[in-house]
C-alpha positions in Angstrom: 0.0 0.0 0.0 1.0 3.3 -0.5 1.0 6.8 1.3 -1.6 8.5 -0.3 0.7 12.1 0.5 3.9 11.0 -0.9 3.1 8.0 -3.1 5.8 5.9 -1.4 6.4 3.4 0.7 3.3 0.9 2.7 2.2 3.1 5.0 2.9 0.8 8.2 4.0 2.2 11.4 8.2 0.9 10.5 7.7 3.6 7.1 6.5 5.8 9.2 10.1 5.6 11.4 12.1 5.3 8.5 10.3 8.1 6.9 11.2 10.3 10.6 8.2 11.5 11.2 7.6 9.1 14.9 11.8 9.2 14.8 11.4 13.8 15.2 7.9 13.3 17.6 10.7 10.4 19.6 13.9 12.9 19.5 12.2 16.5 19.6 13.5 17.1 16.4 10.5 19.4 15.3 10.0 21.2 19.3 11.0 24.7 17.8 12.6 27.0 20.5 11.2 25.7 23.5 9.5 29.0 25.0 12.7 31.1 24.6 10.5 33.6 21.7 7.7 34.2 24.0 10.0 35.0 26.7 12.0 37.0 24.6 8.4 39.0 23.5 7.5 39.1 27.2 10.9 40.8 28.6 10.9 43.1 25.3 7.2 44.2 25.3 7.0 46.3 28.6 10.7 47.6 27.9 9.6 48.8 24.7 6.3 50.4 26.1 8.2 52.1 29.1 11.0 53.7 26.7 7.8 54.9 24.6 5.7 56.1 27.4 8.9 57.9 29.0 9.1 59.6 25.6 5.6 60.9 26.0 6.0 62.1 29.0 9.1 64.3 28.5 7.4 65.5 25.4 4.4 66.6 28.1 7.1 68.2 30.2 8.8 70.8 27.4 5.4 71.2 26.2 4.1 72.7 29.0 7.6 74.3 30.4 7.3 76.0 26.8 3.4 77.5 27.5 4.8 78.7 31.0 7.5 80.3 29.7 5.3 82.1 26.5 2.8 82.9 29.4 5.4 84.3 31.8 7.2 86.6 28.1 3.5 87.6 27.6 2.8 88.9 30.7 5.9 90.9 30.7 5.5 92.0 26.9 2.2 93.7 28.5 3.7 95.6 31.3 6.5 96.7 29.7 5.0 98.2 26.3 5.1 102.3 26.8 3.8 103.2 29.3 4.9 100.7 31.4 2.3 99.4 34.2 2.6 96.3 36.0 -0.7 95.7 35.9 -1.1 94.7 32.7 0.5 91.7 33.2 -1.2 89.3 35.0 -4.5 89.4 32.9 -1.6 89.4 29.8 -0.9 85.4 31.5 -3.5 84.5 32.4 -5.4 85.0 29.3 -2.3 83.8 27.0 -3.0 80.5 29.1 -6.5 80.3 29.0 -5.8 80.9 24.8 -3.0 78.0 24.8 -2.7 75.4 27.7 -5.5 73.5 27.7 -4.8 70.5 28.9 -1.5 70.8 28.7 -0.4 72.9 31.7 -2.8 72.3 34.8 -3.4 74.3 38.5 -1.5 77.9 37.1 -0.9 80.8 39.4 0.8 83.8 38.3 2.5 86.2 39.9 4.1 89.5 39.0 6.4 91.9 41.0 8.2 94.8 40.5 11.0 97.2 41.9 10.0 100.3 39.7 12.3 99.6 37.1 12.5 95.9 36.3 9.3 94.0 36.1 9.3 89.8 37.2 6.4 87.8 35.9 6.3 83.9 37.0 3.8 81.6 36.3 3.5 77.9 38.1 1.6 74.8 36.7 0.9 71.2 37.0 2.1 69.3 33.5 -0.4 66.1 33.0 1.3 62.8 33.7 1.3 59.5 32.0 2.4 57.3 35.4 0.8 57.4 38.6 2.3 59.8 40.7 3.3 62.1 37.8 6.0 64.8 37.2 5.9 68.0 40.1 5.3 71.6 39.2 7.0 73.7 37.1 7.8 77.3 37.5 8.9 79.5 34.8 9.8 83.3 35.3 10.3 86.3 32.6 11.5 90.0 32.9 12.1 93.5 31.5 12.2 97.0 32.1 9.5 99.2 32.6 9.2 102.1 29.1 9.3 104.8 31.8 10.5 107.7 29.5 6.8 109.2 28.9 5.6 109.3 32.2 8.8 111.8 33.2 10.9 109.7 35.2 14.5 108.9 34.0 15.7 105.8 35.9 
């Protein structure tokens, strides 16, 4: 009788050994890699993801250090510009961070001060975090002189 697959051979249990198919199921000729690819995936896989989450995260960082800091130059853009009054810039901030921060910069405060001359705006916030316990605040700070020249006073 013959194998109906290959067209050789009588198909009895001693062709089958010659042939190797019982002789690799008997040796472990045909086990593959014994686990070692699926323990390769599972050490590689939450590597891979951490690297790629970190990645996010300090992208979420200079993100919002960068809105602090345009926040902050805003501010002081307003206070400065002739004539100079501090008081321009905190609504300056805090509207250039209503405009841009979304959710991107959380829990701001700004604060401005001033010795006459040199005006200091800093604005504080909370960048989002991607892992539990999350990245701290951040504080960014900006300054320039007051245009003092029209209102009579040389400094």
């Amino acid at each position: 009788m013959r194998h109906p697959s290959t067209g050789t051979g009588s198909g009895d249990a001693f062709d089958a050994l010659v042939n190797g198919r019982l002789f690799r199921m008997w040796t472990g000729g045909e086990r593959g890699d014994g686990g070692g690819s699926a323990l390769t995936w599972l050490l590689l896989v939450p590597l891979v993801l951490a690297v790629l989450f970190f990645g996010i995260q300090a992208g979420e960082n200079g993100y919002a250090r960068s809105i602090a800091q345009a926040a902050a130059e805003a501010g002081v853009r307003a206070a400065i510009s002739a004539p100079g009054d501090p008081s321009r810039a905190e609504p300056a901030a805090q509207s250039f961070l209503i405009a841009n921060a979304g959710s991107h910069l959380r829990q701001t405060s700004v604060s401005v001060t001033t010795d006459g001359v040199l005006v200091t705006v800093t604005v504080s916030g909370t960048p989002p975090s991607v892992f539990p316990g999350g990245t701290g605040p951040l504080t960014r700070t900006a300054s320039g002189p007051l245009e003092l020249l029209g209102q009579g006073v040389v400094p």
